[in-house]
MIDOSE-1310 file (N, C-alpha, C; in nm, 2 decimals, decimal comma, always signed):
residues 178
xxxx	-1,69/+8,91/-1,17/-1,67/+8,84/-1,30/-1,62/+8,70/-1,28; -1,53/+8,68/-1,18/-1,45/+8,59/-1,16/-1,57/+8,45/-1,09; -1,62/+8,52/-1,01/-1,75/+8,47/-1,00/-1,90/+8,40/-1,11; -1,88/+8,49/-1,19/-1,98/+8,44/-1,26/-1,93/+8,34/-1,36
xxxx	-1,79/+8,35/-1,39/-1,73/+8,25/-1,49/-1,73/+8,08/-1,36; -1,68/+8,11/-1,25/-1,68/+8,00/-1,20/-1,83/+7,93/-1,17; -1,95/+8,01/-1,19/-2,12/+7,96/-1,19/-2,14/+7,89/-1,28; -2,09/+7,96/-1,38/-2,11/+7,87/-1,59/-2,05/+7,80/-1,56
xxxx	-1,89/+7,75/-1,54/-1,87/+7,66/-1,55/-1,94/+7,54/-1,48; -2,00/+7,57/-1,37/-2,03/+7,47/-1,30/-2,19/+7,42/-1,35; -2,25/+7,55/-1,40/-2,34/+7,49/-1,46/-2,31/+7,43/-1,61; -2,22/+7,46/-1,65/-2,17/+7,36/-1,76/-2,20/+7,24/-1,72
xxxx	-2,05/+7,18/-1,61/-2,06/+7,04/-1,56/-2,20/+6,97/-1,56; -2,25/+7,04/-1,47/-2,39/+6,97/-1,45/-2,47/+6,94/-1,54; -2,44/+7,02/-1,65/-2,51/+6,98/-1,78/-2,46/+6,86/-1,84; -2,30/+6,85/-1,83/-2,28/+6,77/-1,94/-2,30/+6,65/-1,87
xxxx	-2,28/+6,65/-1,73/-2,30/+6,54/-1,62/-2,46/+6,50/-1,64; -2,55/+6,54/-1,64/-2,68/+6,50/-1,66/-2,70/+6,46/-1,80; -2,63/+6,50/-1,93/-2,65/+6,43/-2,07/-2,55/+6,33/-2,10; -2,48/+6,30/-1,96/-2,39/+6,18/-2,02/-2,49/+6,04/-1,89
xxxx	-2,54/+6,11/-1,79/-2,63/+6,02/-1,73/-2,76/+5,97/-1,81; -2,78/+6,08/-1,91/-2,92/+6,04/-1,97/-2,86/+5,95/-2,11; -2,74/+5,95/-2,14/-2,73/+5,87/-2,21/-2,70/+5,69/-2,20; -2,73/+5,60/-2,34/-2,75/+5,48/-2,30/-2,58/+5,43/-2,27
xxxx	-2,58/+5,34/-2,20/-2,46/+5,29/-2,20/-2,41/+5,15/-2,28; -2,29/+5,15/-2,32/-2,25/+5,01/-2,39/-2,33/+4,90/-2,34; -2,37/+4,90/-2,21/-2,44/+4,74/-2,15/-2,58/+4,81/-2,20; -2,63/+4,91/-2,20/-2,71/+4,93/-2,25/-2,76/+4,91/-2,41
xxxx	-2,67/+4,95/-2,51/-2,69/+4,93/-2,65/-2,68/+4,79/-2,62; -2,56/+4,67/-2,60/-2,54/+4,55/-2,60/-2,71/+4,46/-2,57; -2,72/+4,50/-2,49/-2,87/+4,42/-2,42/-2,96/+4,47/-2,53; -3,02/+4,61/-2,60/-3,09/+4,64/-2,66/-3,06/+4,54/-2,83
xxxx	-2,94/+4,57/-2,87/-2,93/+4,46/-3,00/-2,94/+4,33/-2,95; -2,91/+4,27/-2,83/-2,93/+4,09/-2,84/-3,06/+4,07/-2,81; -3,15/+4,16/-2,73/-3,29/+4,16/-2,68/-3,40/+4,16/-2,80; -3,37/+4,28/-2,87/-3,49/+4,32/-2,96/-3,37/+4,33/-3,10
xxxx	-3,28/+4,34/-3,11/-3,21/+4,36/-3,27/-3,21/+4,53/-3,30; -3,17/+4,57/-3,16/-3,18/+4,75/-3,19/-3,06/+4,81/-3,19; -3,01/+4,86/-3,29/-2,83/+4,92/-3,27/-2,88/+5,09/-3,24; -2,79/+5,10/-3,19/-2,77/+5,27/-3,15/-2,81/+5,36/-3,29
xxxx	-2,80/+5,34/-3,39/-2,82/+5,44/-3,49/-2,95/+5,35/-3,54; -3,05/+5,27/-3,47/-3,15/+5,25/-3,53/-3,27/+5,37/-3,50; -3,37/+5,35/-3,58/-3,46/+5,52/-3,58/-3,58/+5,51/-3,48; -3,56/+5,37/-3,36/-3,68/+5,38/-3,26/-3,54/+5,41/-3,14
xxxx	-3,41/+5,40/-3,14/-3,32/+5,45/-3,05/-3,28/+5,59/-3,04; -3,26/+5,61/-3,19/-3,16/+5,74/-3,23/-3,29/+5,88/-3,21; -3,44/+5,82/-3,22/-3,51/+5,99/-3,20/-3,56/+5,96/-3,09; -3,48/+5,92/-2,96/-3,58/+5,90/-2,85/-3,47/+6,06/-2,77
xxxx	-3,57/+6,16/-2,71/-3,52/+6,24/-2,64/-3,46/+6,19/-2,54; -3,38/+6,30/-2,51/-3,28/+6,28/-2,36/-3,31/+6,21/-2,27; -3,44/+6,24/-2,26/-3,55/+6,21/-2,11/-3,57/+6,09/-2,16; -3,63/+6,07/-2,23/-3,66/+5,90/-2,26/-3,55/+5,80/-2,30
xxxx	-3,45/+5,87/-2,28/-3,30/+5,80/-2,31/-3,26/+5,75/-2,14; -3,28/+5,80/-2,07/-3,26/+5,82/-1,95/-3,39/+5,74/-1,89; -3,50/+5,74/-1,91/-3,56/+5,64/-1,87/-3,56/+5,52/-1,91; -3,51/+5,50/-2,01/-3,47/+5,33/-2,09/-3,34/+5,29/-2,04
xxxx	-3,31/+5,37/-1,97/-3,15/+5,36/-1,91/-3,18/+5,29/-1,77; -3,27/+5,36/-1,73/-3,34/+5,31/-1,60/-3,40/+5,24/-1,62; -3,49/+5,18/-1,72/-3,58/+5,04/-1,68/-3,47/+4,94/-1,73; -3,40/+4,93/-1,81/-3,30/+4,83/-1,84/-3,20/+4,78/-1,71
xxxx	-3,20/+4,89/-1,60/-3,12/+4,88/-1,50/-3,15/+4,87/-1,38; -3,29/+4,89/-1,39/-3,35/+4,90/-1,24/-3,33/+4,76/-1,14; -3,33/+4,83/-1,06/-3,23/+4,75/-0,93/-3,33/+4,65/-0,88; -3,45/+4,71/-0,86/-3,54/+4,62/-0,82/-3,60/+4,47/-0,90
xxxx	-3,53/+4,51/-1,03/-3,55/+4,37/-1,06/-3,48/+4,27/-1,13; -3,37/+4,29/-1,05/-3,26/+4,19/-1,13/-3,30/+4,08/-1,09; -3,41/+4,03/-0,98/-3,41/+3,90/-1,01/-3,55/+3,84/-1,08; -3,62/+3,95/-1,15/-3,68/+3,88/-1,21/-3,68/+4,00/-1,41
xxxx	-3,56/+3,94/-1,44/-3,53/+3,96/-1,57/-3,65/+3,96/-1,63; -3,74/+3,91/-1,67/-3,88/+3,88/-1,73/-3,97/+3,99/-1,73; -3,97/+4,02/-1,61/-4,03/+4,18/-1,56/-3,98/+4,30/-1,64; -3,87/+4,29/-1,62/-3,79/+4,39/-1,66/-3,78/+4,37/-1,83
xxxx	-3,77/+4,31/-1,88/-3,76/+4,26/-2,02/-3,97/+4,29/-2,07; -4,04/+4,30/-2,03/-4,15/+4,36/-2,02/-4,12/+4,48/-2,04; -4,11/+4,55/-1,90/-4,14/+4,70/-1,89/-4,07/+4,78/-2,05; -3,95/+4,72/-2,05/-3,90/+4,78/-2,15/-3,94/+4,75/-2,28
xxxx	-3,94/+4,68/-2,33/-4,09/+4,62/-2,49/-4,17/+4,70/-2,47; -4,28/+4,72/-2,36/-4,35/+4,81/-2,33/-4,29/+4,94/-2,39; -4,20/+5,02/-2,31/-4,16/+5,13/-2,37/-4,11/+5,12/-2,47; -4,07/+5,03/-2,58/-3,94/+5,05/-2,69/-4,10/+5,02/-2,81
xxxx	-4,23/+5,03/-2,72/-4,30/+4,94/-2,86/-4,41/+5,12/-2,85; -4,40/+5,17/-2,73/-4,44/+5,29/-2,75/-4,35/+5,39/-2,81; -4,25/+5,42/-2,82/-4,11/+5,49/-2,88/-4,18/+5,43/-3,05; -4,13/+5,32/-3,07/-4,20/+5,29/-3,22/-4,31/+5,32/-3,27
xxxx	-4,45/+5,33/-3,18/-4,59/+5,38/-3,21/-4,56/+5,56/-3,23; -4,53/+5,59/-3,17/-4,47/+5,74/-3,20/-4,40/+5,73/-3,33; -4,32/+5,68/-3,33/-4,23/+5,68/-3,46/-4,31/+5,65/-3,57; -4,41/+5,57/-3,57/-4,54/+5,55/-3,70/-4,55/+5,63/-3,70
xxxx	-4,64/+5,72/-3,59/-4,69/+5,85/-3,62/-4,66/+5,97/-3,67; -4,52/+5,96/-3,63/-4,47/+6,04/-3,72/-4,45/+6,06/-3,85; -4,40/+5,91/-3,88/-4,39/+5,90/-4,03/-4,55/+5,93/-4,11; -4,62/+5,87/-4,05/-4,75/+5,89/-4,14/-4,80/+5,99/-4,15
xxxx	-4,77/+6,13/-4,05/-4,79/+6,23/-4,11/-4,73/+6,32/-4,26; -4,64/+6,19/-4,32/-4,59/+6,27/-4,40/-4,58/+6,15/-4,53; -4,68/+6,06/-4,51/-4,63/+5,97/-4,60/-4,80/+5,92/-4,57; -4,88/+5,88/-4,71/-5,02/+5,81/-4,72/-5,02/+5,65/-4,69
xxxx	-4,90/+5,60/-4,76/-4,87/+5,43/-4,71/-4,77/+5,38/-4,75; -4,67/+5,33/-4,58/-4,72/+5,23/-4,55/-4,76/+5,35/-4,39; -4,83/+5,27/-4,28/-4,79/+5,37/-4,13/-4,74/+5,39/-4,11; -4,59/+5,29/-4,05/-4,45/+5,27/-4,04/-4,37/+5,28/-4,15
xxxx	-4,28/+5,31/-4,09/-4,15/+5,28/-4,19/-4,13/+5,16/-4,25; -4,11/+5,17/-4,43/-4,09/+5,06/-4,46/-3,95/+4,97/-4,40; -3,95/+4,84/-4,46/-3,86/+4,77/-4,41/-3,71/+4,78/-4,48; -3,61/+4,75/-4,47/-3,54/+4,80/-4,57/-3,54/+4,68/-4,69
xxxx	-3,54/+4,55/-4,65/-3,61/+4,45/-4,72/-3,71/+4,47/-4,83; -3,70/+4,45/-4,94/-3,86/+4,50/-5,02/-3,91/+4,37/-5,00; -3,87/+4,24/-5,03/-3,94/+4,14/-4,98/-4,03/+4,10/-4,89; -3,97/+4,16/-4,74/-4,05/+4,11/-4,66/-4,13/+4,25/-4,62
xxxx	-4,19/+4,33/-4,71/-4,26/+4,43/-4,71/-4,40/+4,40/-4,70; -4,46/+4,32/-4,76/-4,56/+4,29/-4,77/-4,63/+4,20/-4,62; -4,55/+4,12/-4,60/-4,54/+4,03/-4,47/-4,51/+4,17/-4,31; -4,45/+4,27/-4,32/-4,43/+4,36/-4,24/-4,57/+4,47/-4,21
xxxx	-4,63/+4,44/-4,33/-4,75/+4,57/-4,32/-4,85/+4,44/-4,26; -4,87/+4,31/-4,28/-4,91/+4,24/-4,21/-4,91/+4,24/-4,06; -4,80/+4,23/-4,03/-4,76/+4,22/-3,91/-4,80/+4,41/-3,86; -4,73/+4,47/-3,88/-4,79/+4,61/-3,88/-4,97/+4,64/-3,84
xxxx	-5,01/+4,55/-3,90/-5,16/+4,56/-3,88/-5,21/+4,49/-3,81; -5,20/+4,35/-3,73/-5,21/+4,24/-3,67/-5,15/+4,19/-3,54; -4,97/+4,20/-3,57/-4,90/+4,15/-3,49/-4,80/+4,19/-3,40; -4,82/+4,31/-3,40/-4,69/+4,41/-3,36/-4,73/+4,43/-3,17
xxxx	-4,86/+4,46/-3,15/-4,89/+4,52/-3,04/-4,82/+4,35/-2,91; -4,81/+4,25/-2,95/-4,76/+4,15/-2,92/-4,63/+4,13/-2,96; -4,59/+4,10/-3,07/-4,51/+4,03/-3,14/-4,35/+4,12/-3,16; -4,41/+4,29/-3,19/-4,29/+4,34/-3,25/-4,15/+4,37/-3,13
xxxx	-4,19/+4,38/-2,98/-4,09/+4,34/-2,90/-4,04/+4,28/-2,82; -4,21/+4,15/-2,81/-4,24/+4,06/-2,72/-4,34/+4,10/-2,59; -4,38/+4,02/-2,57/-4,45/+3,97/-2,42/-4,45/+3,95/-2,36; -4,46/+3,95/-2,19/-4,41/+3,83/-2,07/-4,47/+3,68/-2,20
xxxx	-4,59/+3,69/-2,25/-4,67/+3,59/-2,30/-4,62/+3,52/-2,45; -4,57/+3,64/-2,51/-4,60/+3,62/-2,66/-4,39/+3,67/-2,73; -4,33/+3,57/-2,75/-4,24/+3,61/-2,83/-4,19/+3,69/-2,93; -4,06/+3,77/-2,92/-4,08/+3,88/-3,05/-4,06/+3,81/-3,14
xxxx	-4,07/+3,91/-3,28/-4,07/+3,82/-3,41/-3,91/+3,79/-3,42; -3,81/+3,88/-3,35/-3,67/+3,87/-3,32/-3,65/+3,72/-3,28; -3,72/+3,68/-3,15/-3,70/+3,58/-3,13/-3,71/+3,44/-3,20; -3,81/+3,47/-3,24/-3,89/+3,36/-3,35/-3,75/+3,34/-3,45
xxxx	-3,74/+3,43/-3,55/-3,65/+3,42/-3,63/-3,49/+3,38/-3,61; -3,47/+3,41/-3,48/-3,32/+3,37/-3,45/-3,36/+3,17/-3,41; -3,47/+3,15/-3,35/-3,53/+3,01/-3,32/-3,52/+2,92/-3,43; -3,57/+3,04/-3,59/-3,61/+2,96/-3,71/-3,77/+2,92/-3,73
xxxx	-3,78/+3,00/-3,66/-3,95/+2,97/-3,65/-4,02/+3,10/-3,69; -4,18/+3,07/-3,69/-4,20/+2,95/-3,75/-4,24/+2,91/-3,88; -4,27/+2,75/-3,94/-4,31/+2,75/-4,03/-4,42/+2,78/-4,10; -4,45/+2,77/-4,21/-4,56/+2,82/-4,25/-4,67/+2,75/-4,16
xxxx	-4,68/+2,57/-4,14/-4,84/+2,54/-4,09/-4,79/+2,56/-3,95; -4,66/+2,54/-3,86/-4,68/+2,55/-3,73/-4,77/+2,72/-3,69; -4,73/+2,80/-3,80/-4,83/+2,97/-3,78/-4,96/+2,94/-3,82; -5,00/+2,86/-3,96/-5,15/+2,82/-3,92/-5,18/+2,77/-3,86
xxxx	-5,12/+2,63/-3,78/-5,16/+2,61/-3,64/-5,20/+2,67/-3,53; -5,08/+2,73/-3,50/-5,10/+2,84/-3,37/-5,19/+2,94/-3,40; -5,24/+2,98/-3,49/-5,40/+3,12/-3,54/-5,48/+3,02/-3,51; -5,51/+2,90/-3,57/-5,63/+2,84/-3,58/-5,66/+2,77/-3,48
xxxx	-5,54/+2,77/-3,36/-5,59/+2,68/-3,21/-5,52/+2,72/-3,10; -5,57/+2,74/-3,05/-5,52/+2,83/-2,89/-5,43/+2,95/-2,91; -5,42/+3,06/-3,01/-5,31/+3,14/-3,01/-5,42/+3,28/-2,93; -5,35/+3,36/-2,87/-5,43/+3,47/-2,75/-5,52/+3,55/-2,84
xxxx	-5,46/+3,58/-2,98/-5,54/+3,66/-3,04/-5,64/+3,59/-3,13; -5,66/+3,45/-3,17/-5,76/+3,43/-3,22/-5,91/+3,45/-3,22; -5,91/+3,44/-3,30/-5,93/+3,44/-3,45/-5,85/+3,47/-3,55; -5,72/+3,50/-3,56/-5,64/+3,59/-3,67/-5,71/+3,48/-3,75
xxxx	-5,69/+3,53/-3,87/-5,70/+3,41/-4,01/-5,62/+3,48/-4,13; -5,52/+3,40/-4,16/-5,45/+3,45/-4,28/-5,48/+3,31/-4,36; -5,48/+3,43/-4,48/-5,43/+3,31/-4,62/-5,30/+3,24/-4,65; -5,32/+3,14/-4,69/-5,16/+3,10/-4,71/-5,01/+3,16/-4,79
xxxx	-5,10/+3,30/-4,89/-5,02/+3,37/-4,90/-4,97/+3,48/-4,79; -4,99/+3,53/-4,73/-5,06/+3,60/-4,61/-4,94/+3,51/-4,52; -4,99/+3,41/-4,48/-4,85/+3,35/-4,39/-4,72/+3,36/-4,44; -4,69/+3,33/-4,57/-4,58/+3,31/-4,63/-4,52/+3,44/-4,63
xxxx	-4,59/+3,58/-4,70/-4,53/+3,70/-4,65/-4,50/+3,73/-4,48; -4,59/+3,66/-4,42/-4,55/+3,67/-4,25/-4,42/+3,67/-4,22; -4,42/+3,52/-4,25/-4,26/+3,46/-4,23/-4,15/+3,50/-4,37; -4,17/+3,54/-4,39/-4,04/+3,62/-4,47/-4,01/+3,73/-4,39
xxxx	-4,10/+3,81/-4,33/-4,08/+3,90/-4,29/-4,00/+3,82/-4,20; -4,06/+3,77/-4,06/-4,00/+3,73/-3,94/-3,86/+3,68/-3,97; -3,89/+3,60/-4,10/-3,72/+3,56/-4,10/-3,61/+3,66/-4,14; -3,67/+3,78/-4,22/-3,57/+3,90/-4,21/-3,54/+3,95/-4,17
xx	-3,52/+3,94/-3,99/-3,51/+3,98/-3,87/-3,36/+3,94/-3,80; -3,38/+3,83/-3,87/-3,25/+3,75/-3,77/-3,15/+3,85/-3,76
């Protein structure tokens, strides 16, 4: 008996020792809100399973590339923009429109389903190439014609073409980010 109580316990430990390893750490939340604008009780953080808690723990940390931050700041957009593609999916199983979650903003709602349809697979956590809209917004950027500029000449995904109402909901959105 004495025995079996000292087995649980230990497989307690190991349990709780592997869900406090899978969890994110303060340097982890901290980097996640200054990087992308994600707090711990946001809904692409708070429904990620253990295991994928644990892997975003690891690519935020991985040793092999502290010297190239850039890399690393990739890999993880990468994963934080598939955690959010899931999270569409989800929601749209249960909801006809918008795909995503609306914004809490009703304003820049219209500018978000834009982006939602257009600008996210780039834009919504960043690039090595392409800045988030996080970024943009804390920059102040950009304006209405510097965004028809950049669509209408050298931007990666051209051809985009929006209307000028179409930009203006853009950047409402982007700027409700800050």
């Amino acid at each position: 008996m004495a025995r079996a109580r000292v087995l649980a316990v230990a497989v307690m430990m190991m349990t709780a020792s592997a869900a406090l390893a899978a969890a994110l750490t303060e340097s982890d939340d901290r980097y996640l809100r200054d990087e992308y604008g994600l707090a711990p009780d946001s809904e692409t953080i708070r429904d990620l399973s253990v295991d994928e808690r644990a892997k975003l723990h690891d690519l935020i940390n991985d040793p092999s590339l502290r010297a190239y931050p850039a890399t690393r700041d990739h890999n993880v957009a990468d994963f934080l923009f598939q955690a959010h593609m899931r999270e569409c999916g989800v929601w749209a199983l249960s909801h006809t429109w918008p795909q995503c979650p609306p914004t809490s903003d009703a304003s820049a709602e219209p500018g978000k389903e834009i982006a939602d349809r257009q600008c996210n697979v780039c834009h919504l956590f960043g690039t090595i190439d392409a800045p988030s809209f996080l970024k943009l917004a804390r920059e102040g950027k950009p304006t209405e014609q510097e965004l028809a500029d950049t669509l209408a000449h050298g931007h990666a995904m051209s051809p985009i073409t929006l209307e000028p109402p179409q930009l203006r909901e853009l950047i409402v959105y982007i700027r409700s980010l800050k």
